[in-house]
C-alpha positions as CSV (number, residue, x, y, z in Angstrom):
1,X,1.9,-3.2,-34.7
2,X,4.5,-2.4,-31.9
3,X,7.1,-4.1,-30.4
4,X,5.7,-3.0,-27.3
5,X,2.2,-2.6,-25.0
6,X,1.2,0.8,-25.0
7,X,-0.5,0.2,-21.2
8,X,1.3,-1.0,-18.4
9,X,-0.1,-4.6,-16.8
10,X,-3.6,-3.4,-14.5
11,X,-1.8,-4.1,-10.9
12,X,-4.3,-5.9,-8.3
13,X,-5.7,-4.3,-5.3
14,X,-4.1,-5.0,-2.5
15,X,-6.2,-3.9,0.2
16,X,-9.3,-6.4,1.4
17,X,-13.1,-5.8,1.6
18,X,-14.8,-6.5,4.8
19,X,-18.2,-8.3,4.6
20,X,-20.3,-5.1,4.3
21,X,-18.3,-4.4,1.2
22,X,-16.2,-1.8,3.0
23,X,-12.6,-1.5,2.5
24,X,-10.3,-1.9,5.4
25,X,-6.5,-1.3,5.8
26,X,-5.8,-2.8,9.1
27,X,-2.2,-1.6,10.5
28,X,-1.1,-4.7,12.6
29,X,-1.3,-6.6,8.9
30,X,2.5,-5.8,8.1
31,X,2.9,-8.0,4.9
32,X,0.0,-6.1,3.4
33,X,1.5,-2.5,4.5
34,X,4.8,-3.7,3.2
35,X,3.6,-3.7,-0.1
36,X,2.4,-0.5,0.1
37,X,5.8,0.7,0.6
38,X,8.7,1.5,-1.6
39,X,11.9,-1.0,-0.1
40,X,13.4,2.3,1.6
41,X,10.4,2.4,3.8
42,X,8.6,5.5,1.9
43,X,5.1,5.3,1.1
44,X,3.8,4.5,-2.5
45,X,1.7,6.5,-4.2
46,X,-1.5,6.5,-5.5
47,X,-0.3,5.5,-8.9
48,X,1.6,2.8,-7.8
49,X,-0.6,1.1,-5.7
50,X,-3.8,1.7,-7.8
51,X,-6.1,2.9,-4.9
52,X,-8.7,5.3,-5.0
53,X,-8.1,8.6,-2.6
54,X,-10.1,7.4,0.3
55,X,-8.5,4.3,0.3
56,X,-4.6,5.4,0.2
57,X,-5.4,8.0,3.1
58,X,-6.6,5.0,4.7
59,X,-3.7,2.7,3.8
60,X,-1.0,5.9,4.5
61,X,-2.7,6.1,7.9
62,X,-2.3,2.5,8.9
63,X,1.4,2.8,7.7
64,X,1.6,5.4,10.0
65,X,0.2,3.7,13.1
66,X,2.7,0.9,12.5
67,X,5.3,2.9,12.3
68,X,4.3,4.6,15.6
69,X,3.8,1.3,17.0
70,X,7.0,-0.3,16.1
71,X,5.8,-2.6,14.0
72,X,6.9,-1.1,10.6
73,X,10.5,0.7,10.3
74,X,10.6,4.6,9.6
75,X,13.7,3.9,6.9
76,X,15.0,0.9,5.1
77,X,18.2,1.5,7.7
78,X,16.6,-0.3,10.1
79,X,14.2,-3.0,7.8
């Protein structure tokens, strides 16, 4: 057998499901966004993060809004 996995570790999800089994990406949860996000500020992909398509336009969206807001940095310059 090899020395190595041939699959990479299943990362979790990171987003949370509301009651109605819905998932939501809120943007003033900053912890949660920062994972989303490479440590220069740029958004992960789809890859990375493991999300579906609906849910990363939804998590790239909030990112967005907390940028806009101030809450999140546009570069890691300023994190």
């Amino acid at each position: 057998m090899s020395q190595f996995s041939r699959f990479a570790p299943v990362p979790q999800k990171v987003t949370k499901k509301s009651s109605t089994g819905k998932i939501y990406v809120d943007y003033k949860d900053v912890d949660l966004l920062r994972r989303l996000m490479t440590p220069n500020g740029k958004i992960q992909g789809r890859k990375r993060t493991g999300l579906n398509a609906r849910d990363q336009r939804m998590a790239a969206a909030a990112i967005r809004r907390a940028r806009f807001m101030a809450l999140l940095p546009y570069t890691s310059a300023t994190m």
